[in-house]
GUSE-415062 format. One record per residue (C-alpha): residue number from 1; x, y, z. Coordinates in steps of 0.5 Angstrom, whole numbers. Layout:
N
{NUM {X Y Z}},
...
# end
This chain:
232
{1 {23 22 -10}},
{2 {21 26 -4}},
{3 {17 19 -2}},
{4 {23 16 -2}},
{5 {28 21 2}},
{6 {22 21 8}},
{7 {22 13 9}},
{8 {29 11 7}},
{9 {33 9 13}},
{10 {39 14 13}},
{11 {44 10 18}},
{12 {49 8 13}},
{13 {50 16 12}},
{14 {51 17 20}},
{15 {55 11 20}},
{16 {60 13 14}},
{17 {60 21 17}},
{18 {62 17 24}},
{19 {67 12 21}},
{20 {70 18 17}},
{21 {71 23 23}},
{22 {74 18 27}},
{23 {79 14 22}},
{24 {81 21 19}},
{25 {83 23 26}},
{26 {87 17 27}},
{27 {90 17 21}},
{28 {92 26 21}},
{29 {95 24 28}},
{30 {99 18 26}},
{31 {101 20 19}},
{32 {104 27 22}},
{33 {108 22 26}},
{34 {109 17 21}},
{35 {112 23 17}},
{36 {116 27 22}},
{37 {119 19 24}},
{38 {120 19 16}},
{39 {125 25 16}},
{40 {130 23 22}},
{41 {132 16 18}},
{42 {137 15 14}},
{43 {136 13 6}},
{44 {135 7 6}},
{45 {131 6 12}},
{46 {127 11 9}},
{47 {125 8 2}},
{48 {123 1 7}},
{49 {119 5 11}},
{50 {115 9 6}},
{51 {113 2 1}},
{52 {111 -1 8}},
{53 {106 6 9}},
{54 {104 7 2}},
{55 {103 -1 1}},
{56 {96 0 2}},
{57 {95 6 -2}},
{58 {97 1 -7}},
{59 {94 -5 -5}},
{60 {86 -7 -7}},
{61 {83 -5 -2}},
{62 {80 -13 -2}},
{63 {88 -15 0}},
{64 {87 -10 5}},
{65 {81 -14 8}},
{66 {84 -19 7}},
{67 {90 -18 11}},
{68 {86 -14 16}},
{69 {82 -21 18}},
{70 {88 -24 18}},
{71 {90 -21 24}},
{72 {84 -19 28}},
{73 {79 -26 26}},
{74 {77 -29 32}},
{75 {81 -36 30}},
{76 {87 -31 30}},
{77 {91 -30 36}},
{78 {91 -24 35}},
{79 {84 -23 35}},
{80 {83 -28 40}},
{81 {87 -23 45}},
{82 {84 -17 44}},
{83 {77 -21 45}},
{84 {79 -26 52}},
{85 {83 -20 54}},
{86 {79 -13 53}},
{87 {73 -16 50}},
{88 {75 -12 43}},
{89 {71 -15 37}},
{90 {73 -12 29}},
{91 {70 -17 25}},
{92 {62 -15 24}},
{93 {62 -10 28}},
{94 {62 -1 27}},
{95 {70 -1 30}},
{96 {72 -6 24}},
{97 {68 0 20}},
{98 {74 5 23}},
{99 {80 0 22}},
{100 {79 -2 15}},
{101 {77 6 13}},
{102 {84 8 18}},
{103 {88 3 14}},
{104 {86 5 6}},
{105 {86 12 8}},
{106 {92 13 12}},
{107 {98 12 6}},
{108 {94 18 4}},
{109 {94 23 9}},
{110 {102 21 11}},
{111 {104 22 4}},
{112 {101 28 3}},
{113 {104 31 11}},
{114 {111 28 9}},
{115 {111 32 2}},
{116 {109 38 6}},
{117 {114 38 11}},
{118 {120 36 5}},
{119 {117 43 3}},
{120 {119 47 9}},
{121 {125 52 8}},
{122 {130 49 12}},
{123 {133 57 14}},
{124 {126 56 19}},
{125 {129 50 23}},
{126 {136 53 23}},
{127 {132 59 26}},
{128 {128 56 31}},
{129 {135 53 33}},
{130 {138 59 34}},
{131 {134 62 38}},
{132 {135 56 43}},
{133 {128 52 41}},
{134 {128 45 42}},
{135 {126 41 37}},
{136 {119 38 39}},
{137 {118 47 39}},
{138 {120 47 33}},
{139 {117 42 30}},
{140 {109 44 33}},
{141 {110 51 32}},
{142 {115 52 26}},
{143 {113 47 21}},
{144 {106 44 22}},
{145 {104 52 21}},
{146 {108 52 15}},
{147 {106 46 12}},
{148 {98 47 15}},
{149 {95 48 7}},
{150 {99 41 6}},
{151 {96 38 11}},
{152 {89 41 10}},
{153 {89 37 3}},
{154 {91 30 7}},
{155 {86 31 12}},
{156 {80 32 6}},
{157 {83 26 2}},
{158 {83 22 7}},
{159 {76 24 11}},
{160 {74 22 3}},
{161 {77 16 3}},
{162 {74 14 9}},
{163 {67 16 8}},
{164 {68 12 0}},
{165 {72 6 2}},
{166 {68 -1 1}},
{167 {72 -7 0}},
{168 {77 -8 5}},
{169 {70 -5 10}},
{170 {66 -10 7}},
{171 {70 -16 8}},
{172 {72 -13 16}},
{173 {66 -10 18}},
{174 {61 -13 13}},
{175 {54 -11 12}},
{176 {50 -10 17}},
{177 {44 -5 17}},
{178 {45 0 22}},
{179 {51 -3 24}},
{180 {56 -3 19}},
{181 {54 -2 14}},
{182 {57 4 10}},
{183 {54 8 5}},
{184 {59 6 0}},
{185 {57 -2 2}},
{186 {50 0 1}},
{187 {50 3 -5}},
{188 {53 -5 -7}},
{189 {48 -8 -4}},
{190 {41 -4 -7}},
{191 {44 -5 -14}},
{192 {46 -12 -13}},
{193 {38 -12 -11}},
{194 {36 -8 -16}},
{195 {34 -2 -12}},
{196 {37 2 -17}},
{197 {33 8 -14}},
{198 {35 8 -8}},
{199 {42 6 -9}},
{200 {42 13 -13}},
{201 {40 17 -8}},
{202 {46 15 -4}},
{203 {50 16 -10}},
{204 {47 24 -10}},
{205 {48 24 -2}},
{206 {56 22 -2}},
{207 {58 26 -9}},
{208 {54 32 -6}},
{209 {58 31 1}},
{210 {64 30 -2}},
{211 {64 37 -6}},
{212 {62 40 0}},
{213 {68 38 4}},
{214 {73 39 -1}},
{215 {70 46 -2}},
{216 {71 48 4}},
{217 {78 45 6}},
{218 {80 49 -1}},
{219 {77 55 2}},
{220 {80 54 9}},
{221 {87 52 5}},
{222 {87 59 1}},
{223 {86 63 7}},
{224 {91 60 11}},
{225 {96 62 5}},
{226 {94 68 4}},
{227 {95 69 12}},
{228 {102 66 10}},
{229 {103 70 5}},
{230 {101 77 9}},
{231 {107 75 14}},
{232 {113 73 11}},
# end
């Protein structure tokens, strides 16, 4: 075992930790936003809009692939814009990686963003209001606060999400060695291969990271609730 962690090449770990980063930032930001959109629309417009958002949630994430090369291949004119125009290439390349893990993550992170703030006391609004705040202060200094613990658990599910997504990943972004491939999509290829050794050890690496990350954003939460609870 000690062999093989000394000669294995641990780029798929470093690749899923950088997809996971950056997919979870994208989908932290623009589920807020999602959400915060959400709650300003009427009822039927609301029910449309959240099956849109949540669809991928749903969806196998091979559809979702499938959809992602749909859009961003280079035989598509969407994809042939973003590469003639400003030299942005998705498929087969560490961005796709980012993409695919954004897409399947984010239904996740605005989910859980939407039912923290449906949890916040509308007395608060009312309050803020009162005391002439302007809905952005609000916004930012009264609900994200109280829906913190709500948004901590979006962040780790979607950070997870990313860091284990490989269908839609596989098929955008492929299996390139030191490129694209995550440790997910490795875990694919060594059993395919037969390396079931190798193949293990990633299994032990994403279950220990996972632990450790759910952990820590359990502990962060829990304080977080305590301090709440200490000033109201």
């Amino acid at each position: 075992m000690l062999e093989l962690v000394r000669t294995i090449d641990w780029s798929p770990l470093f690749i899923s930790l950088k997809t996971g980063i950056v997919s979870t930032i994208l989908a932290f930001l623009m589920g807020i936003g999602a959400a915060r959109l959400i709650m300003k629309v009427n009822s039927t417009a609301k029910a449309v809009l959240d099956g849109i958002l949540t669809l991928p949630l749903v969806l196998p994430p091979t559809v979702a692939g499938f959809f992602l090369l749909l859009i961003f291949s280079l035989r598509r004119p969407f994809g042939s814009f973003l590469y003639t125009n400003f030299d942005i290439k998705m498929v087969q390349t560490w961005p796709g990686c980012v993409i695919a893990a954004f897409v399947i993550a984010f239904p996740l992170m605005y989910r859980n963003a939407r039912a923290a703030f449906e949890q916040v006391d509308i007395n608060m609004i009312y309050a803020g209001r009162t005391l002439g705040l302007t809905e952005s202060t609000i916004f930012w200094k009264v609900i994200v606060p109280i829906a913190g613990p709500g948004l901590a658990s979006g962040t780790v599910l979607a950070f997870a999400r990313s860091i284990g997504e490989y269908g839609a990943t596989a098929m955008l972004a492929g299996n390139i060695l030191g490129k694209t491939r995550t440790v997910s999509v490795a875990i694919a290829s060594e059993v395919a291969a037969g390396n079931w050794d190798v193949a293990g050890l990633w299994v032990c690496v994403i279950v220990i990271l996972s632990f450790f990350v759910v952990t820590l954003i359990n502990y962060i939460s829990g304080k977080g609730i305590k301090n709440m609870n200490r000033w109201m």
